[in-house]
OpenMM code with the backbone's topology and positions (N, CA, C; nanometers):
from openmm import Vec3, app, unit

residues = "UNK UNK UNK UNK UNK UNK UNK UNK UNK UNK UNK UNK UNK UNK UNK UNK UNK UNK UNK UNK UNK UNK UNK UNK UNK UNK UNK UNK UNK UNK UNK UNK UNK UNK UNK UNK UNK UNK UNK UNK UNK UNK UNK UNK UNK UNK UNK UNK UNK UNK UNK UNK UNK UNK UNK UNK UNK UNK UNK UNK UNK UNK UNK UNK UNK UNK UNK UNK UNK UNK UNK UNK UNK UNK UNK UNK UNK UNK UNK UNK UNK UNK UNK UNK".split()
positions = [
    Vec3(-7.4319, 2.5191, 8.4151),
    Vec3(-7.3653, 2.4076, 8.4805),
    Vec3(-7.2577, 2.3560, 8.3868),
    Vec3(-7.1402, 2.3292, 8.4497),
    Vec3(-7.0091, 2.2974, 8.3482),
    Vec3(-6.9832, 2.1531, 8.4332),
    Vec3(-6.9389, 2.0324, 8.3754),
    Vec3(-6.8940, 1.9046, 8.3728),
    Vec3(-6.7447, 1.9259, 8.3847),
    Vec3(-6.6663, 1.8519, 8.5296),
    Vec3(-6.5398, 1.9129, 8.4949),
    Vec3(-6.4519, 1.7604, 8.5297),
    Vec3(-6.3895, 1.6873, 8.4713),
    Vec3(-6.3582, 1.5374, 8.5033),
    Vec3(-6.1913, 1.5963, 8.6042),
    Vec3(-6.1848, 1.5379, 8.6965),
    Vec3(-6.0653, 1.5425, 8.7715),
    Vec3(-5.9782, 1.4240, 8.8149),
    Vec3(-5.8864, 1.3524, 8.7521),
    Vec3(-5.7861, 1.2583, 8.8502),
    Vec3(-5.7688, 1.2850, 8.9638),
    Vec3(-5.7655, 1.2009, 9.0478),
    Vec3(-5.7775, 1.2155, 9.2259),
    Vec3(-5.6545, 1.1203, 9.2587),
    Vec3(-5.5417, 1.1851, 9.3664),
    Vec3(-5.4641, 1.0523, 9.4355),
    Vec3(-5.5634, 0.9804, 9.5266),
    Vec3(-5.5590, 0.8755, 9.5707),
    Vec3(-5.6631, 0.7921, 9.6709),
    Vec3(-5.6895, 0.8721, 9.7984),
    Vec3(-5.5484, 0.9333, 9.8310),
    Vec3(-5.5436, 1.0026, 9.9774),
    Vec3(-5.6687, 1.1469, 9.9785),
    Vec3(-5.6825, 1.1824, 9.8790),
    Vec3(-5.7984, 1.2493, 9.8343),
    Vec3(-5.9163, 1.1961, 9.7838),
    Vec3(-5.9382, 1.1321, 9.7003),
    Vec3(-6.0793, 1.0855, 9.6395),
    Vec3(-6.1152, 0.9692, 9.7845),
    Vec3(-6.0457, 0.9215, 9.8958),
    Vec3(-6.1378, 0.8277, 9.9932),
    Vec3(-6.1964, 0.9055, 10.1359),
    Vec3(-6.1319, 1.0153, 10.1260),
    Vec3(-6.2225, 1.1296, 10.2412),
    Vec3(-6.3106, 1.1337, 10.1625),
    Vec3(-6.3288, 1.1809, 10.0774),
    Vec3(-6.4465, 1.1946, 9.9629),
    Vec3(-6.5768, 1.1302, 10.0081),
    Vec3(-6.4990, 0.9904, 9.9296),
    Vec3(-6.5861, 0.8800, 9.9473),
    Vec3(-6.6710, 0.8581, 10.0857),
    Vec3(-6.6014, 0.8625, 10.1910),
    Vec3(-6.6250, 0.8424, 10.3521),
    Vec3(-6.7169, 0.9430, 10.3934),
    Vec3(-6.7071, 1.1525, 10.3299),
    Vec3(-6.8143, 1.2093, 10.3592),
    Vec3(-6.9365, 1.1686, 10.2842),
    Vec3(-6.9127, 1.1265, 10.2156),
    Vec3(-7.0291, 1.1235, 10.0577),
    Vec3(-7.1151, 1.0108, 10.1373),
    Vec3(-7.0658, 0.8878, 10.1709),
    Vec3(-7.1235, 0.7938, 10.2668),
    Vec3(-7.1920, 0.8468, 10.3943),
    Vec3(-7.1118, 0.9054, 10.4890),
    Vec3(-7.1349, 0.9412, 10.6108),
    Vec3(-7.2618, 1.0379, 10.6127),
    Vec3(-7.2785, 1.1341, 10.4866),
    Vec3(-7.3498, 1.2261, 10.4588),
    Vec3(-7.5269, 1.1452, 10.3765),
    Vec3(-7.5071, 1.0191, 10.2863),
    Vec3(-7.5692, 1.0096, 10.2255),
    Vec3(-7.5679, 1.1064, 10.1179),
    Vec3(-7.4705, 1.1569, 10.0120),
    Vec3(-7.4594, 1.2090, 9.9133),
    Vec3(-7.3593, 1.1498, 9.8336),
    Vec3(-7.3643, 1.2015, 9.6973),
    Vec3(-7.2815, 1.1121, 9.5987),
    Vec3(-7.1325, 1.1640, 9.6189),
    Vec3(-7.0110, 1.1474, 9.5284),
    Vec3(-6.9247, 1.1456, 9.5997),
    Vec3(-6.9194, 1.2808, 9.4838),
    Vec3(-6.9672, 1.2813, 9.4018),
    Vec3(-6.9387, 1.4447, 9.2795),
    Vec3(-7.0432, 1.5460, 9.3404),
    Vec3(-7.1187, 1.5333, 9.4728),
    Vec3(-7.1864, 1.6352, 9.4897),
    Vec3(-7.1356, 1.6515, 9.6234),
    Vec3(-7.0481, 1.5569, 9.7010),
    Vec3(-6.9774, 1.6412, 9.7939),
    Vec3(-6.8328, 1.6851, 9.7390),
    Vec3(-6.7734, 1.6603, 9.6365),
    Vec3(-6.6581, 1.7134, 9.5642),
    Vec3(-6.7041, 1.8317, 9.5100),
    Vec3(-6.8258, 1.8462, 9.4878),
    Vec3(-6.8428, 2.0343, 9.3982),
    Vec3(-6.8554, 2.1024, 9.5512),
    Vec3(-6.9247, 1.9939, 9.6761),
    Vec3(-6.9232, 2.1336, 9.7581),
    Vec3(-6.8333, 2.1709, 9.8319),
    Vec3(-6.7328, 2.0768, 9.8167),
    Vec3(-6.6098, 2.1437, 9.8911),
    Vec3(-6.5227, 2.2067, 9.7901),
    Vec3(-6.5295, 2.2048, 9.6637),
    Vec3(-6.4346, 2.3458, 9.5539),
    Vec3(-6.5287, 2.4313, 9.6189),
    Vec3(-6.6479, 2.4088, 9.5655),
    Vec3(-6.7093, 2.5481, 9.6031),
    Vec3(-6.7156, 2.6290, 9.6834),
    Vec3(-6.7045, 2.5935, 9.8550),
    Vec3(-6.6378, 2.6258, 9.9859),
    Vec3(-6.5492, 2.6915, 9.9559),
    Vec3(-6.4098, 2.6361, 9.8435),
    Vec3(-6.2521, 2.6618, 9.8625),
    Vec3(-6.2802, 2.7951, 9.8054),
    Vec3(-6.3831, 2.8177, 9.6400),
    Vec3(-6.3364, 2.8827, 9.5766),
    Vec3(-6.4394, 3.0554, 9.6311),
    Vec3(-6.5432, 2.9812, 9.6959),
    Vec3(-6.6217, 3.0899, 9.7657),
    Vec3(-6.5390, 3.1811, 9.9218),
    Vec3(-6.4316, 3.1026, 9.9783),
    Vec3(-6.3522, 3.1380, 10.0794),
    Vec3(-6.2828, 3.3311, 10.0896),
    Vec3(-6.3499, 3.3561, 10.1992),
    Vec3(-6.2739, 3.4705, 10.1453),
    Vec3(-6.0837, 3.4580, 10.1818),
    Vec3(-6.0371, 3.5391, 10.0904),
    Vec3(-5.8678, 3.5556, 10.1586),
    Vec3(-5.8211, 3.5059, 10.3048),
    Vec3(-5.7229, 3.4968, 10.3313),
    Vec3(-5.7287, 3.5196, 10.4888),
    Vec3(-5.7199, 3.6311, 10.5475),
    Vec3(-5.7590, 3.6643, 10.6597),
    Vec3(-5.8235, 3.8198, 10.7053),
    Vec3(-5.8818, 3.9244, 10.6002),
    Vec3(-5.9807, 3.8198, 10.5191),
    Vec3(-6.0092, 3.9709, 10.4544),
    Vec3(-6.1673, 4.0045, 10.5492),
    Vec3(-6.1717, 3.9169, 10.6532),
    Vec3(-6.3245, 3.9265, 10.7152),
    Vec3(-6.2791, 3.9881, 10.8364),
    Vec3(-6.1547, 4.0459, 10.8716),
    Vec3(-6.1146, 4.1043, 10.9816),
    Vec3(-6.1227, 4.2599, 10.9257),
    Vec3(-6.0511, 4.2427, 10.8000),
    Vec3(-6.0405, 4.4177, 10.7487),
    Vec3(-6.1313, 4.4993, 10.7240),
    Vec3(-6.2574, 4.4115, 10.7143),
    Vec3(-6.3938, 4.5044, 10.6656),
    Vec3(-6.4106, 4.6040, 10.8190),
    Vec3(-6.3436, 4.5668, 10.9337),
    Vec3(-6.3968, 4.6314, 11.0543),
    Vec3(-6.2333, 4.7004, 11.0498),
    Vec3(-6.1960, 4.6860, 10.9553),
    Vec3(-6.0650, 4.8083, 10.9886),
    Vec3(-6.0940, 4.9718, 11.0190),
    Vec3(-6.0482, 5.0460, 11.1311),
    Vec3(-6.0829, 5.1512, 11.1297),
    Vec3(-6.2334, 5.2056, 11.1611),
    Vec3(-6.2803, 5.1137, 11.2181),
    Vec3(-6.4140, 5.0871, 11.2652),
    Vec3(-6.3795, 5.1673, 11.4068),
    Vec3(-6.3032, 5.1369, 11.4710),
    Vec3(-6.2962, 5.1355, 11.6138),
    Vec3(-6.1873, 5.2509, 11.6462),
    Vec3(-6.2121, 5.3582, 11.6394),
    Vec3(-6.1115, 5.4598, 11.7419),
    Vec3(-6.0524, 5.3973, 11.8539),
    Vec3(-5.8955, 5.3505, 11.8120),
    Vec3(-5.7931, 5.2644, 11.8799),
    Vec3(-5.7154, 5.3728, 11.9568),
    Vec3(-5.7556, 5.5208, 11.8966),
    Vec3(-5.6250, 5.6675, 11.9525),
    Vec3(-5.5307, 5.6701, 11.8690),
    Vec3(-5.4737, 5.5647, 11.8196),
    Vec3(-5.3629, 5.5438, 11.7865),
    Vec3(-5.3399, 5.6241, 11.6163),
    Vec3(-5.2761, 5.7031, 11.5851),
    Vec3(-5.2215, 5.7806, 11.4641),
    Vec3(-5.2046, 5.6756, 11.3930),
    Vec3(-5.1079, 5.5802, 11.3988),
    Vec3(-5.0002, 5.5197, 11.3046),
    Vec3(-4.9786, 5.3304, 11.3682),
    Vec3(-5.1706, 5.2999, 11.3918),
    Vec3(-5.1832, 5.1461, 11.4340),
    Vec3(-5.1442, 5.0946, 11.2595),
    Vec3(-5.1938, 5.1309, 11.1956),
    Vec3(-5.1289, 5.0902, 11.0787),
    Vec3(-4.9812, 5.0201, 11.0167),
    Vec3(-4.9408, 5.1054, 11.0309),
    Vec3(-4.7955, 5.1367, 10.9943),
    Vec3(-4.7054, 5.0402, 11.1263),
    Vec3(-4.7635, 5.0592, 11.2330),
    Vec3(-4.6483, 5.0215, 11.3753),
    Vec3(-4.7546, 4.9133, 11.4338),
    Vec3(-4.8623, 4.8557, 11.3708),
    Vec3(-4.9191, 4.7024, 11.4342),
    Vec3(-4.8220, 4.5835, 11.4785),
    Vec3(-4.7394, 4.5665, 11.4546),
    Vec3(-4.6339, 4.4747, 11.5243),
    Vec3(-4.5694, 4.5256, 11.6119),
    Vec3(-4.5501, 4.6523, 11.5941),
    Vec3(-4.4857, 4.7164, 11.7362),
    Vec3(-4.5831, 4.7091, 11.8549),
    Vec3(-4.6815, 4.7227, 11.8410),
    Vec3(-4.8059, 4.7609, 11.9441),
    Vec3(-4.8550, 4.5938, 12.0082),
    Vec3(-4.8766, 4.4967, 11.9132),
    Vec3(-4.8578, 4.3624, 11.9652),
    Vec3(-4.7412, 4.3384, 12.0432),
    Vec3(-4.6068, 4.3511, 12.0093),
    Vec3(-4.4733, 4.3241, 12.0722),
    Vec3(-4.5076, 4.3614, 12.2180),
    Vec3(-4.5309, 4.4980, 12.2090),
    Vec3(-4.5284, 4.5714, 12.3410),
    Vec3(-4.6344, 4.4969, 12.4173),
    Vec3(-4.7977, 4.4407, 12.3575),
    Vec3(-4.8813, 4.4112, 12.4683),
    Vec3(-4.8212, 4.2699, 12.4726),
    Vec3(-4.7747, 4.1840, 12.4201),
    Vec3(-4.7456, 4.0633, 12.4717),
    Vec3(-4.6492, 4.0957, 12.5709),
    Vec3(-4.5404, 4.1691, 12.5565),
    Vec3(-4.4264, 4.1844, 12.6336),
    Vec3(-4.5014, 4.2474, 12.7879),
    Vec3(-4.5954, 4.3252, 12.7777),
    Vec3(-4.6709, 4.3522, 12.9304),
    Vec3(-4.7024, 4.2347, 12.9760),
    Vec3(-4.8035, 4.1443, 12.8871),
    Vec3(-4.8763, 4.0398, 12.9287),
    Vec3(-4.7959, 3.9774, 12.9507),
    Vec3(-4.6636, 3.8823, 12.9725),
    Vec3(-4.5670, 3.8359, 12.9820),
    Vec3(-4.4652, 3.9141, 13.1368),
    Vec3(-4.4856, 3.9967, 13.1211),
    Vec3(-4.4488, 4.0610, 13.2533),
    Vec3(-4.5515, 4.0998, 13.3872),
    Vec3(-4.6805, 4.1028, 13.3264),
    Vec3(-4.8037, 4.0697, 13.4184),
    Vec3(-4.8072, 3.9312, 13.4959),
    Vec3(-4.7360, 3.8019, 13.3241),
    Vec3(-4.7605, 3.6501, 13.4237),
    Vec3(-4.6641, 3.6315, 13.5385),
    Vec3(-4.5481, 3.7309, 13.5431),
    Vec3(-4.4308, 3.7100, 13.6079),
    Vec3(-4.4857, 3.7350, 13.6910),
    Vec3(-4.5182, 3.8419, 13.7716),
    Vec3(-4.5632, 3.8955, 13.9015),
    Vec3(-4.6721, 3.8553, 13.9299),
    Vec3(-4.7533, 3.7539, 13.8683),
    Vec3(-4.8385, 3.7266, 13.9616),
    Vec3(-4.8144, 3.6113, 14.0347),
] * unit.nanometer
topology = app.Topology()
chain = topology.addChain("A")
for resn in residues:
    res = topology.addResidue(resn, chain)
    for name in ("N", "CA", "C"):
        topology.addAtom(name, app.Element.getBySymbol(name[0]), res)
């Protein structure tokens, strides 16, 4: 266990305060559990990529041309809302 002292602007240390209340916990044991949240977080999409290639899409080169392949289905879906 490491002791770590932090200066807080108010606009930060009074959410704090308000969960720490709302929760019935102190205000340094809901401040470790939200670093700890931040620093336990994975990347963004790194919980999408573990199923990368999971799924036979057909596609050779979804990789490489994934924005092309979105473009195109929005641009259907967008021409689907027209006609209906």
């Amino acid at each position: 266990m490491h002791q770590l002292t932090l200066d807080l602007p108010d606009e930060v240390y009074q959410p704090l305060v308000q969960k720490a209340q709302a929760t019935g916990q102190t205000v340094e044991a809901v401040a470790s559990d939200c670093l700890t949240d931040s620093v336990q977080q994975l990347t963004p999409g790194s919980r999408l990529r573990r199923w990368a290639g999971a799924l036979d899409s057909g596609l050779s080169d979804l990789a490489a041309r994934h924005h092309d392949y979105l473009g195109e289905a929005l641009r259907d879906e967008l021409r689907s809302e027209q006609n209906d």
